[in-house]
N, C-alpha and C positions, 0 to 999 in steps of 0.2 A: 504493500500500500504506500509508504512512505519512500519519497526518495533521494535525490540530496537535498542538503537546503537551500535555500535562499542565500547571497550573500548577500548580506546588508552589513549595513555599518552598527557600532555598540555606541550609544549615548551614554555618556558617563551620568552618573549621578551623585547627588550629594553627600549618600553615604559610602561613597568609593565601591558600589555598586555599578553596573551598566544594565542597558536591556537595550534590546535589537531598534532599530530606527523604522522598521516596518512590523506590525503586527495584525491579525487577522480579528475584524471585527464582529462577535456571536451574537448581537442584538436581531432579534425574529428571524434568529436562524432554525427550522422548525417548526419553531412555539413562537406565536403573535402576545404577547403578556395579557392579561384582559385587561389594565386599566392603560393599557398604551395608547397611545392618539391615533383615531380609527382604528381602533380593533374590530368593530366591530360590521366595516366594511373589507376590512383586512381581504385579499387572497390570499388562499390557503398558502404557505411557503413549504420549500421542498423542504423531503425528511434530512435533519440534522444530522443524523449519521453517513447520508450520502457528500453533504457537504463539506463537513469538517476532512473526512477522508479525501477528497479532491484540496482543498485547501494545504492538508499534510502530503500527497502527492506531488502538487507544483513547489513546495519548497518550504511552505510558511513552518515559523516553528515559534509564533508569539500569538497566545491568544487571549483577548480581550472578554473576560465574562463575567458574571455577574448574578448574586441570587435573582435578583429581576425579570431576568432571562428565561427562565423555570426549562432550562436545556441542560445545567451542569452535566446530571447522572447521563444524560444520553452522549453528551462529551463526553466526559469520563470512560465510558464505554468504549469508543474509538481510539481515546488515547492510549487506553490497556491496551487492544489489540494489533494497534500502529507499528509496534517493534521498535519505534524513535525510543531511546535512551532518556529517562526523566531530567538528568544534567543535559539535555539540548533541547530540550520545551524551555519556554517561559510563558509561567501562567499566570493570569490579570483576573481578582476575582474582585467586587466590593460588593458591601453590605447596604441593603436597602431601607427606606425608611423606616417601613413598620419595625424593624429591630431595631431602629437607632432608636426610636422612641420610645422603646419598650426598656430601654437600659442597657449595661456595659454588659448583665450576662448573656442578651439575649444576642446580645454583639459575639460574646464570645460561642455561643455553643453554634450560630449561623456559620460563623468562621469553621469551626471545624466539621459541620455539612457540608460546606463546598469545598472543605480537602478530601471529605470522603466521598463524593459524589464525583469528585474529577480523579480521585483517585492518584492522589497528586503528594500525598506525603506533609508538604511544605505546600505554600503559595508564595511565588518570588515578588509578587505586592497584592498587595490589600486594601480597598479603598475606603472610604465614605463618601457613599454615591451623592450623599444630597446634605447641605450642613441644614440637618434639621434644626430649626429655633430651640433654644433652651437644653437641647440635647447631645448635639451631634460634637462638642468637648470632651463631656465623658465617655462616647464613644470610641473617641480619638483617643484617650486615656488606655480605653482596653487595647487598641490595637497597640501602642507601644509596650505594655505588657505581654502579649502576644508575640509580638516581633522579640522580647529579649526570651521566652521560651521555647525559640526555633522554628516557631508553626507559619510566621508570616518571616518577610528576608528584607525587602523594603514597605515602606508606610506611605500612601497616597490619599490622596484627595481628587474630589469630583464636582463639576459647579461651586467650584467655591469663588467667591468675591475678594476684595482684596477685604473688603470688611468682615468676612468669614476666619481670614487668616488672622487677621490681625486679635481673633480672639481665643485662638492656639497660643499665640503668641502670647498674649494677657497671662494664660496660665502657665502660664513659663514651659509650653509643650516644645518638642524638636519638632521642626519644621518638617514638611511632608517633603520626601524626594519628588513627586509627580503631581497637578493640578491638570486633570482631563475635564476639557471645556469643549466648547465647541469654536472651533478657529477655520474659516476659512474668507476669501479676501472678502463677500459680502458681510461676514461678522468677526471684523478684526478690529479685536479690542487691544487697540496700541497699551494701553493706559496698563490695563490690568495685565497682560502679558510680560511689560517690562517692569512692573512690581514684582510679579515672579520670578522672574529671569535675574533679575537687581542679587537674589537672594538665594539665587541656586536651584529653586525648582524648577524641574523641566517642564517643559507643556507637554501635553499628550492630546491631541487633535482627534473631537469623534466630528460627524457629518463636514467631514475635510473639503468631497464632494458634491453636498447635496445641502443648502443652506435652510435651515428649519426642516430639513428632509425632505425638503422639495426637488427638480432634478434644475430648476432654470439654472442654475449655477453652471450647468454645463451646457448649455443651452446661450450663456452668454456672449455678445458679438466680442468681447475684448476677451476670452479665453478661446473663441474660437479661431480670431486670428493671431493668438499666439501659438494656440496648436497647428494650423497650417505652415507657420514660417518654420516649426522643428520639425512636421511631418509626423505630429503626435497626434494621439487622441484627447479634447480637451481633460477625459479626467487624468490622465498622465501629466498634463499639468498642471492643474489643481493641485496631487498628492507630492510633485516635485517641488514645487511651492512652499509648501508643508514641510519636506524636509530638509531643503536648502535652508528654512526659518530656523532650522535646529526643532522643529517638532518630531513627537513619535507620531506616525499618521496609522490609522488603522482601518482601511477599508474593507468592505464585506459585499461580496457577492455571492447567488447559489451557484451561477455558471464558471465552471472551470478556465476558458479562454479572456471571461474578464476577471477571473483572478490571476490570469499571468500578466494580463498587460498591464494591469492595478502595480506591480509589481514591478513592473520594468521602469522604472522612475529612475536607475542609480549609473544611466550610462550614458543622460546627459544634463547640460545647465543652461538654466534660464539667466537672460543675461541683462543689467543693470537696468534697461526700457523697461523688462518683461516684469520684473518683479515691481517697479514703480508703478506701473500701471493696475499691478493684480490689487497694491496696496491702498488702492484708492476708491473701491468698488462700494464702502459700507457707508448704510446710509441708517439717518439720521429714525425715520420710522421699524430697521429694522433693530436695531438698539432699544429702542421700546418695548419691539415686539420679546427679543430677550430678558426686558427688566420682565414682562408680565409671565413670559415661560418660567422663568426663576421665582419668582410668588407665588405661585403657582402649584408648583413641582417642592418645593421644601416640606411640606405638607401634607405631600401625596401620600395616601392609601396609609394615614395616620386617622386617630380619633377626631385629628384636627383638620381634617380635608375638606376645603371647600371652604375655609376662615381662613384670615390672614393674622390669627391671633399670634403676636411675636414677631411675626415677618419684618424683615427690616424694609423701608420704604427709602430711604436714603443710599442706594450702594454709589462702587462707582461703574457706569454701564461700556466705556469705552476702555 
């Protein structure tokens, strides 16, 4: 099933850690979540153990997933019978809200269902997918405990603001190696990326692609004639974008030939026009549209869903 890897490049991290510059996106890979945006028009997606196995095929050997996802164990299953060596996976798991809210044990015992569900030993990071209000501190509490008993390797974050961090930081917490946001040039938050960057966290890049999960991104006239002048496809420039920026980019497809040309991003550069141009695409109402997906989503599929009780109304959106 599995066959070489991928060469990609190792992003260092802040705890003299690395992880791969490309990784493989599990979001309704299989499973559509039920509380996810149109689920409920969703089509059906192909079975997960077909895909993840093509994905390990063309080379990927970093996977991005999540109890959210409700796919681990079906991973976990491919990953066992893959024959890949557990030291050349790197696995990306975080914990969802209804556990952050629920407290640090329920933190803990989620963490170690998704090591037994992937089957994975260790998880080489571990996130907090959403900084729940009032919560998601002590959550971040357990994962550092967690990481000094071997079970997690690096500590990350997910939608976090820089007012998010800045409340890790209050409690005198270690800064998370990773901040997965969503970065691509229509939602390119200058502001909050080089607060991260200022400090060592890496970005880690979901809908690299597809801006609010939409496809105009690729659809765009100033990506499309940047992919005719390389003779690329526009999302090969999108994801080269991403990681020329020093992001981890992580795209997900079912079909096998766009997960190789997803993939093919490391054997050319976008050059000083290209990238000025991409950087210039975000706009002012989709910045909103963000503040309101982040209020939103802190909350989600808590006691608290559908109040903005705690929510902070003041971030910073750029």
């Amino acid at each position: 099933m599995a066959s070489k890897p991928l060469d990609v490049p190792l992003l260092k991290l802040l705890d003299g850690k690395s992880m791969p510059a490309l990784g493989f996106g599990c979001y309704k890979v299989g499973v559509v979540p039920g509380s996810a945006a149109g689920a409920a028009d969703a089509a059906k997606p192909a079975p997960a153990k077909e895909v993840i196995e093509n994905a390990l095929a063309v080379g990927y050997r970093c996977f991005d997933c999540a109890q959210f996802y409700e796919n681990e164990d079906v991973i976990g299953e491919v990953f066992k019978a893959c024959g890949v060596p557990r030291s050349e996976l790197y696995i990306i798991s975080k914990v969802w809200t209804n556990k952050i809210f629920e407290g640090p044990e329920a933190v803990r015992e989620q963490c170690k269902k998704s090591i037994q569900d992937l089957g994975c030993e260790y998880l080489d990071l571990y996130m907090i997918h959403w900084p729940v209000p009032e919560k998601h501190v002590e959550a971040y509490k357990e994962l550092v405990k967690l990481q000094s008993e071997g079970l997690i390797k690096s500590i990350g974050v997910s939608n976090y603001t820089v007012e998010d961090l800045a409340e890790l930081q209050a409690a005198s917490l270690p800064l998370p190696t990773v901040n997965q946001i969503e970065i691509n040039p229509f939602l390119y938050r200058k502001r909050t990326i080089a607060h991260c960057e200022e400090r060592g966290i890496r970005m880690q890049a979901y809908r690299a692609m597809c801006n609010f999960g939409k496809t105009a991104s690729l659809e765009s006239e100033v990506v499309a004639g940047i992919a005719s002048k390389h003779g690329r496809a526009p999302s090969q420039i999108l994801g080269r974008w991403c990681v020329q920026k020093g992001f981890q980019h992580i795209p997900k497809s079912e079909k096998r030939p766009r997960m190789e040309q997803n993939a093919a991003i490391f054997d050319f550069e976008l050059d000083t026009d290209d990238m000025t141009a991409l950087e210039d695409l975000t706009t002012e109402n989709n910045l909103e549209t963000f503040k309101a997906t982040y209020q939103k989503c802190v909350l989600r599929d808590t006691p608290k869903d559908g109040t903005k009780e705690g929510v902070k109304n003041d971030i910073t959106l750029d």
